[in-house]
C-alpha positions in Angstrom: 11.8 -17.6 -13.1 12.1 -14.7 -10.9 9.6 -11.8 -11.2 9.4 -8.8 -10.0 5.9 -7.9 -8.6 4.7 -4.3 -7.9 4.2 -2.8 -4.5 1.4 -1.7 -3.7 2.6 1.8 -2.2 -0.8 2.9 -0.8 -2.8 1.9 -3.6 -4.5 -0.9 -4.9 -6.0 0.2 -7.4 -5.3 -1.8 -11.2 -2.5 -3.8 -9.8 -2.7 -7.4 -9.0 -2.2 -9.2 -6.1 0.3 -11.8 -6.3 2.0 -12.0 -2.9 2.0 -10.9 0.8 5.6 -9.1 0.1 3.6 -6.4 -2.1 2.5 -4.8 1.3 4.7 -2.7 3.1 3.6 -0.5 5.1 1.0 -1.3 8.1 -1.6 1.4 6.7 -2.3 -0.2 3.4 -3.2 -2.9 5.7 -5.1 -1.0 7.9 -6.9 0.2 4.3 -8.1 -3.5 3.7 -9.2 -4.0 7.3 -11.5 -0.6 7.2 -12.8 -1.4 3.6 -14.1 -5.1 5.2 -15.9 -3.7 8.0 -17.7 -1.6 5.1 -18.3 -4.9 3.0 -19.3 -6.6 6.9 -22.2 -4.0 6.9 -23.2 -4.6 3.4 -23.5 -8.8 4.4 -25.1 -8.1 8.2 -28.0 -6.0 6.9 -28.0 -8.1 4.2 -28.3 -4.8 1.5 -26.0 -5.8 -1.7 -24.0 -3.3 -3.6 -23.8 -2.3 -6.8 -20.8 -1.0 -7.4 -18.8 -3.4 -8.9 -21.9 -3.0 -11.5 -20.5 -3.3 -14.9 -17.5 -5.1 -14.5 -16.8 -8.8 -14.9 -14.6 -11.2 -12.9 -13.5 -14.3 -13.8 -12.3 -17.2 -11.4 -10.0 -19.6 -13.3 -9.4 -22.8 -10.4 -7.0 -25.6 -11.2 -7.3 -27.3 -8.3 -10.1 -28.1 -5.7 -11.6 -25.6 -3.9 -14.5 -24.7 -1.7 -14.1 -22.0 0.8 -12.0 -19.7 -1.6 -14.0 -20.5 -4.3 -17.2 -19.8 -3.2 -16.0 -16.7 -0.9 -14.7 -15.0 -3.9 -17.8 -15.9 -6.1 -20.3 -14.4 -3.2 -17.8 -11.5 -2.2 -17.9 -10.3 -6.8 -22.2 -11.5 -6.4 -22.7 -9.1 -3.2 -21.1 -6.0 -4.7 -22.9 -6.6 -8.1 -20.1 -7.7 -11.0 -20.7 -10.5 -13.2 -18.7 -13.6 -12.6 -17.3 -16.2 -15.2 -16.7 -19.1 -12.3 -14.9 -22.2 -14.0 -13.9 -24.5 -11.5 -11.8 -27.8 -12.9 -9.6 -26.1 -14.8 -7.3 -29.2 -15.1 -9.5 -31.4 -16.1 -12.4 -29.3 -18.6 -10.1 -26.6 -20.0 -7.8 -26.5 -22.8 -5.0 -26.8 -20.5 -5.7 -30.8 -21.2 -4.3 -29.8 -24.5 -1.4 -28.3 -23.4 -2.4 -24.7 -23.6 0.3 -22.6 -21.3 -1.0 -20.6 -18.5 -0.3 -17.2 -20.2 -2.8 -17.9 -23.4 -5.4 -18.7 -21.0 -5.4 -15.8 -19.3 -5.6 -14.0 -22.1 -7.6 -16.0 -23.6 -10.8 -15.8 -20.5 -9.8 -11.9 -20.8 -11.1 -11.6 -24.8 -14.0 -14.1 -24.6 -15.8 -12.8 -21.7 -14.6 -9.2 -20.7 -13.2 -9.8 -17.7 -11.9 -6.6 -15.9 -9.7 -9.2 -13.3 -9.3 -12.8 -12.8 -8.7 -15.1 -9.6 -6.4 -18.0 -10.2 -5.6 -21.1 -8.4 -3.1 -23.4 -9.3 -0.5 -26.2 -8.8 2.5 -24.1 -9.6 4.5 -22.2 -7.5 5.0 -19.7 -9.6 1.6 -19.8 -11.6 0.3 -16.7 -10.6 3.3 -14.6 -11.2 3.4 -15.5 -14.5 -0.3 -14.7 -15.2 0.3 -11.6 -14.1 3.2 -10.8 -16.1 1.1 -12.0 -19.2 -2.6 -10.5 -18.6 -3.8 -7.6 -19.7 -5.9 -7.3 -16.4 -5.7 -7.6 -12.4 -4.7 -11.1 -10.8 -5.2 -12.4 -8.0 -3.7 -15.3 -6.6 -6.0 -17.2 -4.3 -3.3 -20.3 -4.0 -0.5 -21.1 -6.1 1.3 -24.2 -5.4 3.3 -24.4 -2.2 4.0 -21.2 -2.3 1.4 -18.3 -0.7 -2.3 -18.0 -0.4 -2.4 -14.1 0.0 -6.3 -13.5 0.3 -6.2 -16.4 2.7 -3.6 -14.6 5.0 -5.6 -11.2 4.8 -8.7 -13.2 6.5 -6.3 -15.0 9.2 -4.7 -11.3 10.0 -8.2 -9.9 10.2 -9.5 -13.0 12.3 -6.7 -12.6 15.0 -7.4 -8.9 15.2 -11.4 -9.2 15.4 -10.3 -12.6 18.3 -8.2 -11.0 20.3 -8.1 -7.2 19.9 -4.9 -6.9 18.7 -2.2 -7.7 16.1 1.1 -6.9 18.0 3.3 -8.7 20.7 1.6 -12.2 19.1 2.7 -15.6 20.1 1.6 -18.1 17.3 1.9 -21.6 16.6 2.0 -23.1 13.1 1.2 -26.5 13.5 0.9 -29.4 11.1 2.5 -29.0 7.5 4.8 -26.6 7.4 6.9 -28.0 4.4 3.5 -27.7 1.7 1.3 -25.6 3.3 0.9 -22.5 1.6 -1.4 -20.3 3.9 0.9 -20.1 6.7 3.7 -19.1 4.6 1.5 -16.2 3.9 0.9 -15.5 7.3 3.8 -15.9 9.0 5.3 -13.3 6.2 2.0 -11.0 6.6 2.8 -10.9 10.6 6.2 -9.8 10.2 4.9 -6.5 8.9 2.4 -5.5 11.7 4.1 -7.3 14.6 8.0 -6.2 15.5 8.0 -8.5 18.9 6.5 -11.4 17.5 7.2 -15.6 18.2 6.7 -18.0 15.6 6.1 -21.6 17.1 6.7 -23.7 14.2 5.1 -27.3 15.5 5.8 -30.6 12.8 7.3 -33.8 12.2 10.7 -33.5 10.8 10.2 -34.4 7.3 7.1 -31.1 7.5 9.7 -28.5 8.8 9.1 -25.1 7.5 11.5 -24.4 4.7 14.7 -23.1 5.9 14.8 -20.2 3.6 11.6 -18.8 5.1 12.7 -19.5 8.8 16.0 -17.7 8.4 13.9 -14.2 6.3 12.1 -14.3 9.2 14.9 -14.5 11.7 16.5 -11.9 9.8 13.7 -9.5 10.0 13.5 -10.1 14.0 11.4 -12.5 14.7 12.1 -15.3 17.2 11.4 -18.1 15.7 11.3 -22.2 17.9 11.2 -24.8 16.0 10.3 -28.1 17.7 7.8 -31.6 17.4 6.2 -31.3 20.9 2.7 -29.4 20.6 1.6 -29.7 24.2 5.1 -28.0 25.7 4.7 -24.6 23.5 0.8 -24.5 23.6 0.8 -22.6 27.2 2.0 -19.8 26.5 0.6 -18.9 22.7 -2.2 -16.5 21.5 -3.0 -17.9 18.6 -3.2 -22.1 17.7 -3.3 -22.4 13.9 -3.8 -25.4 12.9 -3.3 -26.7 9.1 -4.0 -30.8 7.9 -1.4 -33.2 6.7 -2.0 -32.4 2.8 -2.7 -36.3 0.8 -2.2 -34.3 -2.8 1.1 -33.5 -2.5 2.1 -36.8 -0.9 0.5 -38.3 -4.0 2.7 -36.3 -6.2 5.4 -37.6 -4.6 4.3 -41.5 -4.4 4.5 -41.6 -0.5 1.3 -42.6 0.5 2.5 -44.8 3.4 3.8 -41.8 4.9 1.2 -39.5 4.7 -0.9 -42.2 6.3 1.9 -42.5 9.0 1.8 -39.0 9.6 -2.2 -38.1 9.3 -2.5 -38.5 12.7 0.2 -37.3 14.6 -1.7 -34.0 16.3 -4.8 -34.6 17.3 -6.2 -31.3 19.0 -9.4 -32.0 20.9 -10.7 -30.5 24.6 -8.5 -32.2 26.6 -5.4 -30.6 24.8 -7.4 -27.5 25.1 -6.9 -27.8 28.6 -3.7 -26.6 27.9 -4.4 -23.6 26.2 -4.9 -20.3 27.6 -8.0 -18.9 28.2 -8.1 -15.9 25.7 -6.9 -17.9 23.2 -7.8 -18.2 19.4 -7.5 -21.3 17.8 -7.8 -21.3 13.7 -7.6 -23.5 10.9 -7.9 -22.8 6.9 -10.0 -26.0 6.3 -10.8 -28.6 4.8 -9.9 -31.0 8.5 -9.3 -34.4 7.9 -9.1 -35.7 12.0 -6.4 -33.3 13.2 -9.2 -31.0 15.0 -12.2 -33.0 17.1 -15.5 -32.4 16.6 -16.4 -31.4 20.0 -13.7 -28.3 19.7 -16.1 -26.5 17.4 -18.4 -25.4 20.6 -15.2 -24.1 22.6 -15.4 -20.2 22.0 -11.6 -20.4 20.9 -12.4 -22.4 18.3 -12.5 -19.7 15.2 -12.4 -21.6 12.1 -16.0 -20.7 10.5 -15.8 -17.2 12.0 -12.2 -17.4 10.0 -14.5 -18.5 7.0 -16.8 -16.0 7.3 -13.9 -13.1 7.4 -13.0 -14.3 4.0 -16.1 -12.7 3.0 -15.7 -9.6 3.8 -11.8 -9.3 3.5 -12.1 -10.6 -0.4 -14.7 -8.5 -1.2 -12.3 -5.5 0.3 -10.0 -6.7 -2.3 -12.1 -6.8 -4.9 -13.2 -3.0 -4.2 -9.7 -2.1 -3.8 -8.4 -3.0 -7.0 -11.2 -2.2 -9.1 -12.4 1.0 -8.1 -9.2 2.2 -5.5 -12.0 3.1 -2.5 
């Protein structure tokens, strides 16, 4: 089912937020960015706000989360709101019972007076048709293999914070490009601030970045190499972004024995560092499962909890945004 999501055209203000392509103009970005270093200031000096006072946000997460979960229950907590967090939706909710996505929505909306909920879930498509059914803001914080919005926001705003910039960017994707949903995000989130930019897409065959996405993003200028070899790209990149061969959806499909085949296949520690450039920044979304070494967590290219961290601020930017418009 195909639906058609607002854009945002300047304002956030009431609408949700389903998918990177709502953006379209480098200034509402630019809006986010200034709103975080607000919410930074707020977290730094360690002086909460109040001014989601009043309202009520509810985070609805079929699936297993920690850093989104938790950012986005600290981000509504800092700002003041009250939060209805039910994580295990799968398993404690009455989707067991077969209730559809669209009565539960509606449902968390009239029991506790939610002004906006954050859903994550299985489906692809899951948070589009929330949105089309509640009566308040979504916001999609993963939906299937799809996107992971918020989570691009906080990679965008990491590179720019790393590196000082956001244009003339030469990025790798590495890992699994087939399910991974956070570098589809990202890679559609770059095409808007970035008209000279290279997308290194780095995978096993079988993990290759759909070819839908790779020819949009041809389409909209952006040269785009697709190849297996990590160590002959990693040279000449800015930014290393690293995701994990992803058990669950291997699981789904019964292919165990592959995904233990595959688990392994880039290992990133300091010697393939050596490779990298100096002003480099090297991110991942987390949870690792062997693909980054310990010992890169000292190198000062390594990013990935500052990344965390930028989720913080970013989602509660979000949260302001679309609740109050400033």
């Amino acid at each position: 089912m195909k639906i058609n999501l607002p854009k945002f055209n300047g304002s956030f203000k009431n609408k949700s937020f389903i998918s990177i392509e709502q953006l379209t103009k480098n200034s509402e970005i630019k809006k986010i960015f200034r709103v975080a270093e607000q919410m930074k200031d707020i977290v730094v000096r360690k002086k909460p706000s109040n001014v989601l006072n009043g309202y009520c946000i509810a985070e609805l997460f079929y699936q297993p989360s920690t850093r989104t979960f938790t950012s986005f229950l600290a981000a509504a907590k800092w700002l003041g709101a009250m939060t209805i967090p039910i994580h295990g939706m799968s398993a404690y909710s009455s989707a067991v019972k077969g209730e559809s996505i669209e009565d539960t929505v509606r449902t968390i909306h009239q029991t506790t007076g939610a002004d906006l909920i954050i859903i994550r879930h299985p489906g692809d498509n899951s948070t589009e048709i929330a949105a089309q059914a509640s009566y308040v803001p979504i916001i999609n914080a993963g939906s299937g293999k799809k996107e992971h919005p918020t989570q691009a926001i906080l990679d965008l705003y990491t590179i720019k914070n790393e590196l000082g910039r956001m244009k003339n960017l030469k990025v790798i994707f590495l890992g699994d490009l087939k399910y991974g949903r956070t570098i589809k995000s990202l890679g559609k989130l770059l095409t808007i601030v970035d008209k000279n930019l290279q997308l290194f897409l780095v995978s096993p065959k079988i993990l290759k970045m759909p070819k839908k996405l790779v020819k949009e993003w041809r389409v909209r200028g952006v040269k785009v190499h697709e190849t297996e070899s990590l160590l002959e790209v990693l040279p000449q990149v800015d930014v290393l972004y690293v995701t994990r061969i992803q058990k669950e959806w291997f699981e789904v499909e019964r292919k165990l024995s592959l995904y233990r085949k595959l688990k392994m296949v880039y290992d990133i520690n300091l010697k393939t560092l050596r490779r990298a450039k100096k002003k480099m920044v090297e991110m991942h979304p987390l949870p690792r499962v062997g693909e980054i070494a310990y010992e890169v967590d000292n190198d000062p290219r390594a990013a990935y909890f500052r990344q965390m961290r930028n989720g913080l601020y970013t989602r509660m930017a979000l949260l302001k945004l679309i609740l109050l418009g400033s």
